[in-house]
VMD Tcl script that builds the backbone (N, CA, C; Angstrom):
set m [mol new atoms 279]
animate dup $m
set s [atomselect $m all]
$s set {name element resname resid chain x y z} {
  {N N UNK 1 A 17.040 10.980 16.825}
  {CA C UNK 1 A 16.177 11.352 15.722}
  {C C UNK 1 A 16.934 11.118 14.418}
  {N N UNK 2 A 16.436 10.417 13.681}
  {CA C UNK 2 A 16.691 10.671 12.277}
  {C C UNK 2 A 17.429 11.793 10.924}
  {N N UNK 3 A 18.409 11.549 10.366}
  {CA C UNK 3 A 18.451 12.974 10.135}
  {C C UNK 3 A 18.109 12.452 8.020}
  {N N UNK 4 A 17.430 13.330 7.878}
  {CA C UNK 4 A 17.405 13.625 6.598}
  {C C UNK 4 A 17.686 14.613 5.263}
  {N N UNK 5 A 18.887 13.692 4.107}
  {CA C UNK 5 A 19.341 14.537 3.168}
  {C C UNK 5 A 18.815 14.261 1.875}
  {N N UNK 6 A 18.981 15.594 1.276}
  {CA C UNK 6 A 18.268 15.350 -0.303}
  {C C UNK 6 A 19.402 15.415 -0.737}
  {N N UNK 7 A 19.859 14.925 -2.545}
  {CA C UNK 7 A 20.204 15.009 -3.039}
  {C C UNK 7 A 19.889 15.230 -4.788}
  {N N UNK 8 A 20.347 16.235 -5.184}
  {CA C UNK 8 A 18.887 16.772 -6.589}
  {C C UNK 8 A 19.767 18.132 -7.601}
  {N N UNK 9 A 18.851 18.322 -8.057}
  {CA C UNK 9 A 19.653 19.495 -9.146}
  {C C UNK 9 A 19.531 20.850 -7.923}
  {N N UNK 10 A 20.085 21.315 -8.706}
  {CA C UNK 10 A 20.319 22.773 -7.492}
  {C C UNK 10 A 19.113 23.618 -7.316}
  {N N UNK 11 A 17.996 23.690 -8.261}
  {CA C UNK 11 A 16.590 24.212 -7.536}
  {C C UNK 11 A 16.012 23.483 -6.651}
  {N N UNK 12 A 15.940 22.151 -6.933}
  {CA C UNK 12 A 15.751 21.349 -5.981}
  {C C UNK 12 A 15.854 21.153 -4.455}
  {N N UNK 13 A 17.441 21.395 -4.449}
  {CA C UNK 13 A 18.149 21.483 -3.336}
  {C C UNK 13 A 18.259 23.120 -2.624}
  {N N UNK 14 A 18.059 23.339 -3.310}
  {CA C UNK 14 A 18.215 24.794 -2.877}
  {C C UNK 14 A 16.649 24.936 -1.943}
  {N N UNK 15 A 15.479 24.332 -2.591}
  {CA C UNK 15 A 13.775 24.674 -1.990}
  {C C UNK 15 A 13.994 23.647 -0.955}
  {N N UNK 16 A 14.773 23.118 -0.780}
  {CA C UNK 16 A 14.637 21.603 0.706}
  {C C UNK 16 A 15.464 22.774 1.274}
  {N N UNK 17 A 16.611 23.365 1.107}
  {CA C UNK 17 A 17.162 23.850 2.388}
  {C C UNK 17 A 16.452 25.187 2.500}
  {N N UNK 18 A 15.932 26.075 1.997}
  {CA C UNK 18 A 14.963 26.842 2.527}
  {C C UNK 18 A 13.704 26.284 3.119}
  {N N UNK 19 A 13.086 24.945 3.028}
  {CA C UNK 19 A 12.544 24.242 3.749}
  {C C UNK 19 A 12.787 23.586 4.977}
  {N N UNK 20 A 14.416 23.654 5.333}
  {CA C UNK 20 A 14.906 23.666 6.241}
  {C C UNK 20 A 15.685 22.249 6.564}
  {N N UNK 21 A 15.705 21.667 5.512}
  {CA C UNK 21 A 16.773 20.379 4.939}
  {C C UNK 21 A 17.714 20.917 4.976}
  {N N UNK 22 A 19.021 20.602 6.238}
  {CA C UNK 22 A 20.113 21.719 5.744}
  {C C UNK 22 A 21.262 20.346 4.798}
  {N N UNK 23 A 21.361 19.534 5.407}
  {CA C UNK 23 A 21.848 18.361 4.309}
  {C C UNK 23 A 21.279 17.831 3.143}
  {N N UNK 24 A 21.533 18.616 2.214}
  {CA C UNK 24 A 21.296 18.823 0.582}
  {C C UNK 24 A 22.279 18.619 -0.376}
  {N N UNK 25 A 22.592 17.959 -1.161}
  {CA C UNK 25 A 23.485 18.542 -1.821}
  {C C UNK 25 A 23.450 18.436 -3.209}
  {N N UNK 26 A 24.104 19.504 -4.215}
  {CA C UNK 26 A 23.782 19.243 -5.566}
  {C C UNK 26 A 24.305 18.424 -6.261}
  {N N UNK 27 A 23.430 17.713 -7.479}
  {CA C UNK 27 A 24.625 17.030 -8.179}
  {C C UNK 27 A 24.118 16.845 -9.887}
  {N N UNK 28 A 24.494 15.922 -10.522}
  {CA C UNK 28 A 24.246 16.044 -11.955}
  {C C UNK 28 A 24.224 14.015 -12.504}
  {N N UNK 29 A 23.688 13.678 -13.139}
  {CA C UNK 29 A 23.885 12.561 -13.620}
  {C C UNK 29 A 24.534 11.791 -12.972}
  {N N UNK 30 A 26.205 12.681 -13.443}
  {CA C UNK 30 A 27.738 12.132 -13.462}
  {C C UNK 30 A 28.220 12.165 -12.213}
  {N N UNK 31 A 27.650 12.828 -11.348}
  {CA C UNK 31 A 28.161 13.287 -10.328}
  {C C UNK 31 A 27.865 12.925 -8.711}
  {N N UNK 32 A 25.939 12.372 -9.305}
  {CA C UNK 32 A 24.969 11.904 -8.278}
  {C C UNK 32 A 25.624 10.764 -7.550}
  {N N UNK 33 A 26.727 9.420 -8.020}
  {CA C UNK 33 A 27.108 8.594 -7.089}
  {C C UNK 33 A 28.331 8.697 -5.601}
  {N N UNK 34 A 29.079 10.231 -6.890}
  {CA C UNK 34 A 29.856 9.914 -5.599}
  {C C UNK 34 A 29.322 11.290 -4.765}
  {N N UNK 35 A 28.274 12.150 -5.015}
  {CA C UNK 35 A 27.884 12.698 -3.966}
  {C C UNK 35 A 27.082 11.862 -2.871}
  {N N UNK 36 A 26.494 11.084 -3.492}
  {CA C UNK 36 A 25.345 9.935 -2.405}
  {C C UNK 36 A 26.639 9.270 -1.217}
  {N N UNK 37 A 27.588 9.267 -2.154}
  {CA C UNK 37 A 28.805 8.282 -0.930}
  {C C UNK 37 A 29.204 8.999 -0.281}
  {N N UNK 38 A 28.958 10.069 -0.242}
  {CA C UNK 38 A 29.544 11.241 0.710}
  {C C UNK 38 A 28.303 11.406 1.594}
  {N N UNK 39 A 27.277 12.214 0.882}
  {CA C UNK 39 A 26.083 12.094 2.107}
  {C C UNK 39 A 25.436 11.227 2.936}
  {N N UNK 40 A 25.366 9.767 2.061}
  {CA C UNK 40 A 25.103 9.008 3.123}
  {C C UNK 40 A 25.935 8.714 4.550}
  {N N UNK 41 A 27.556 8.986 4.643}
  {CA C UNK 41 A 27.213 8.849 5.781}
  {C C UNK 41 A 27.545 10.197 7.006}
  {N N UNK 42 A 26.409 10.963 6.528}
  {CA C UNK 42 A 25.795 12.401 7.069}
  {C C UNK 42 A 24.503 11.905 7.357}
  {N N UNK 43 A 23.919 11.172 7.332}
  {CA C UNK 43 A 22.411 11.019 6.984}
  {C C UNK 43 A 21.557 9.582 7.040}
  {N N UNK 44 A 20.572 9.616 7.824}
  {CA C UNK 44 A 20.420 8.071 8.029}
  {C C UNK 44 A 19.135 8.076 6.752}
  {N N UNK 45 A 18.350 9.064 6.832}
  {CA C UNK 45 A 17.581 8.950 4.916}
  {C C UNK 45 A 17.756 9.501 4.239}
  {N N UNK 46 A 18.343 9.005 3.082}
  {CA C UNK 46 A 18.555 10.029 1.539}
  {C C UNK 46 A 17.515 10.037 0.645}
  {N N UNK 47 A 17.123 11.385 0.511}
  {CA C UNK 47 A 16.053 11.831 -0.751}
  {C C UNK 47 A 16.454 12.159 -2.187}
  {N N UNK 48 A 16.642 11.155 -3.246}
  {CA C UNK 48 A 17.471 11.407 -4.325}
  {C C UNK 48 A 16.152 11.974 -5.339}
  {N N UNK 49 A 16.333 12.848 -5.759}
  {CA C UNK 49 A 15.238 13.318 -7.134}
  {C C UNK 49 A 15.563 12.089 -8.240}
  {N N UNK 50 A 14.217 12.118 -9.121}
  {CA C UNK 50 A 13.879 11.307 -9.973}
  {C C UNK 50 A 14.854 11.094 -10.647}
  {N N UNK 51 A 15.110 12.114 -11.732}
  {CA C UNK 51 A 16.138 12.256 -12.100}
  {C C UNK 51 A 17.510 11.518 -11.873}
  {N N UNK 52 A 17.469 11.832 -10.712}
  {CA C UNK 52 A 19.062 11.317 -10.556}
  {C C UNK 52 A 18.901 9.844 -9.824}
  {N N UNK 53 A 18.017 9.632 -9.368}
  {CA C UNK 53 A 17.917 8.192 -8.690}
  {C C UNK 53 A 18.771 6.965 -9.162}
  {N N UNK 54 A 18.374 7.203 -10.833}
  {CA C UNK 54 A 18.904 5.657 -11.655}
  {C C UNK 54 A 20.284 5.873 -11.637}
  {N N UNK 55 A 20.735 6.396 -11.131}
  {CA C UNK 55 A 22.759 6.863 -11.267}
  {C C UNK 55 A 23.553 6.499 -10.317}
  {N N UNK 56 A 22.563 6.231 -9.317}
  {CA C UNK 56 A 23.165 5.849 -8.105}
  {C C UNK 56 A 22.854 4.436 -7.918}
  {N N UNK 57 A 23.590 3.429 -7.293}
  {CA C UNK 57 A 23.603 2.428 -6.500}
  {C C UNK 57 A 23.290 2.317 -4.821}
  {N N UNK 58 A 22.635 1.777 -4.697}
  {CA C UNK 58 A 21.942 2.206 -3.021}
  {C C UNK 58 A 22.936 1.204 -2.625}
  {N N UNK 59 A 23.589 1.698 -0.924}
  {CA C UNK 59 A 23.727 1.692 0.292}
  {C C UNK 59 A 22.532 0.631 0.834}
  {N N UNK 60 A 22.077 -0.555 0.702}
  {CA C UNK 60 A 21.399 -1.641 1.174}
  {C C UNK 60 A 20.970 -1.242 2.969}
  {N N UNK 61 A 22.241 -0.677 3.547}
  {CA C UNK 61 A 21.871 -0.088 5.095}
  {C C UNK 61 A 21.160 1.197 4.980}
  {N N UNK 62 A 21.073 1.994 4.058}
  {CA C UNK 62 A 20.231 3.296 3.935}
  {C C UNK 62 A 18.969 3.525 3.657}
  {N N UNK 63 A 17.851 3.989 4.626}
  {CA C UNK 63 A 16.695 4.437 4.014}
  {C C UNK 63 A 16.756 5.485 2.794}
  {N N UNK 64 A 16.602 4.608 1.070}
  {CA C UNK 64 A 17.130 5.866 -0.243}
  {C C UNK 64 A 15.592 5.865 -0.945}
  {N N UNK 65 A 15.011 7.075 -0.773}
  {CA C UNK 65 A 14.288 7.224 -1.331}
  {C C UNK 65 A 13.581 8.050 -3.105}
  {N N UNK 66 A 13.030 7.908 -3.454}
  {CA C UNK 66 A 13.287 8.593 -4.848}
  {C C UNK 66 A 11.945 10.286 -4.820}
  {N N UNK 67 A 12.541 11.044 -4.693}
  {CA C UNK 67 A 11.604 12.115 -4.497}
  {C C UNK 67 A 11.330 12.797 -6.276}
  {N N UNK 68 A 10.510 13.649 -6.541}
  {CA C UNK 68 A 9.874 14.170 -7.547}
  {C C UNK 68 A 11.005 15.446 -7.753}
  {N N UNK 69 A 11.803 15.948 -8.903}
  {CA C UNK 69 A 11.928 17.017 -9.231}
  {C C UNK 69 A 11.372 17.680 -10.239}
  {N N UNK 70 A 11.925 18.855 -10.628}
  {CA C UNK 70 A 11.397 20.035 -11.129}
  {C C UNK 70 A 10.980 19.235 -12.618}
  {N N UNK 71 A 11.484 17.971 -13.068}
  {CA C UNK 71 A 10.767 17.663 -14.274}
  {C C UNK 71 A 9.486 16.082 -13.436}
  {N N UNK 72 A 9.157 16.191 -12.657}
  {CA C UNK 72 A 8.237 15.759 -12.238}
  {C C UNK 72 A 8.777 14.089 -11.897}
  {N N UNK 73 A 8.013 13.148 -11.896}
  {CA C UNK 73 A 8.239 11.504 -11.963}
  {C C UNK 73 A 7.944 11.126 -10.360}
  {N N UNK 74 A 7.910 9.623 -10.365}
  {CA C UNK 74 A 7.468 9.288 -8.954}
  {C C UNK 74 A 6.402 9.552 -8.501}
  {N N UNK 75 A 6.060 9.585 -6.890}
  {CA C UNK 75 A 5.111 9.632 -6.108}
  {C C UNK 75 A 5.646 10.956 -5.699}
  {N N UNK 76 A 4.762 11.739 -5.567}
  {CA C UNK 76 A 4.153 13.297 -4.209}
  {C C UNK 76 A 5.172 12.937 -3.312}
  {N N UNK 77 A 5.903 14.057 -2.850}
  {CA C UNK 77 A 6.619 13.428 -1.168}
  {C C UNK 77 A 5.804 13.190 -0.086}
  {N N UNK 78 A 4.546 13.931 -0.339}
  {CA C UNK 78 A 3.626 13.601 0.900}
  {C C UNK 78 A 2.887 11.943 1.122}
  {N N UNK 79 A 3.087 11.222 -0.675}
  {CA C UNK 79 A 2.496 9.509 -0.773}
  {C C UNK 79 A 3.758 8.672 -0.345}
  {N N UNK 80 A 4.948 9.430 -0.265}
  {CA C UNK 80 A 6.018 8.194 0.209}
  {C C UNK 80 A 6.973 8.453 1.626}
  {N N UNK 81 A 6.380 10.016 2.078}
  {CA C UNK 81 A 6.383 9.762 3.786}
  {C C UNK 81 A 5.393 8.877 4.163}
  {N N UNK 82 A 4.201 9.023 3.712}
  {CA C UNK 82 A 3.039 8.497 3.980}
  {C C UNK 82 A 3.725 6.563 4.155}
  {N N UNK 83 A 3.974 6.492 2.980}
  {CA C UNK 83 A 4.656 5.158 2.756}
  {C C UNK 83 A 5.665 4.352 3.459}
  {N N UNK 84 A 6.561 5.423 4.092}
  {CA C UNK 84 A 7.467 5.564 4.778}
  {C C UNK 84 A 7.405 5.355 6.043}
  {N N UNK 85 A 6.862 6.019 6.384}
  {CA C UNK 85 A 6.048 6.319 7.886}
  {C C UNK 85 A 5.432 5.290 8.519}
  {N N UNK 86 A 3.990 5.166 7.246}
  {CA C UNK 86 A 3.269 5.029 8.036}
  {C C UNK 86 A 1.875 5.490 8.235}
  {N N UNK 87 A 1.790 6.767 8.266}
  {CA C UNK 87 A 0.667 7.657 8.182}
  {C C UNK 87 A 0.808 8.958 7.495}
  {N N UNK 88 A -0.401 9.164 7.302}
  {CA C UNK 88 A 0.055 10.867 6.590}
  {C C UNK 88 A 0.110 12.190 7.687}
  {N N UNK 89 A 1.499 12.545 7.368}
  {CA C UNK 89 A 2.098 14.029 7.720}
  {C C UNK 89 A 1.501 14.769 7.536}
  {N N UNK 90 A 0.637 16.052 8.310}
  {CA C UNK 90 A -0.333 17.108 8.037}
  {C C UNK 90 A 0.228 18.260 8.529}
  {N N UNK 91 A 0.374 19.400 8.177}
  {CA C UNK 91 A 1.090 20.665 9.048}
  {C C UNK 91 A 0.009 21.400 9.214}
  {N N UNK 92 A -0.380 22.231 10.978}
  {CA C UNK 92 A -1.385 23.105 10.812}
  {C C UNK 92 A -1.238 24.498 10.177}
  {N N UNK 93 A -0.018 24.903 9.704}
  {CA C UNK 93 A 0.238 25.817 9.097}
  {C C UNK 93 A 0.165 25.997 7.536}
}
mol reanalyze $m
mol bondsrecalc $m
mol representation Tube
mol addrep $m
């Protein structure tokens, strides 16, 4: 199975691992590349917030995706699993 990490400002990261993302980690601008070089290889998909996306240089072997933070940007995470995937993810809960 796949394992998936975010990487984002610390509210961010903090609501994925109470979501149950336990590979999260925080970072800042300055800080977002060499945390990505560390998590990626923890992690076969990285979820980088908007924000921090443009700071990093992608890993060409990594599924890196750009997720929405607390100042918004991008696609819904539910339009780029969807994207991702394949189909759309529904929870009956």
């Amino acid at each position: 199975m796949a394992t998936i990490a975010v990487i984002g400002d610390e509210i961010t990261v903090l609501g994925m691992k109470l979501a149950g993302i336990e590979k999260s980690a925080a970072a800042t601008p300055e800080t977002a590349q060499s945390v990505y070089d560390i998590v990626k290889e923890e992690a076969d998909i990285l979820a980088v917030t908007h924000t921090l996306f443009g700071s990093i240089t992608q890993d060409p072997e990594k599924i890196t995706v750009s997720i929405p933070d607390m100042n918004g940007g991008g696609d819904t995470v539910s339009e780029i699993v969807k994207r991702v995937v394949g189909f759309e993810v529904k929870s009956d809960g």
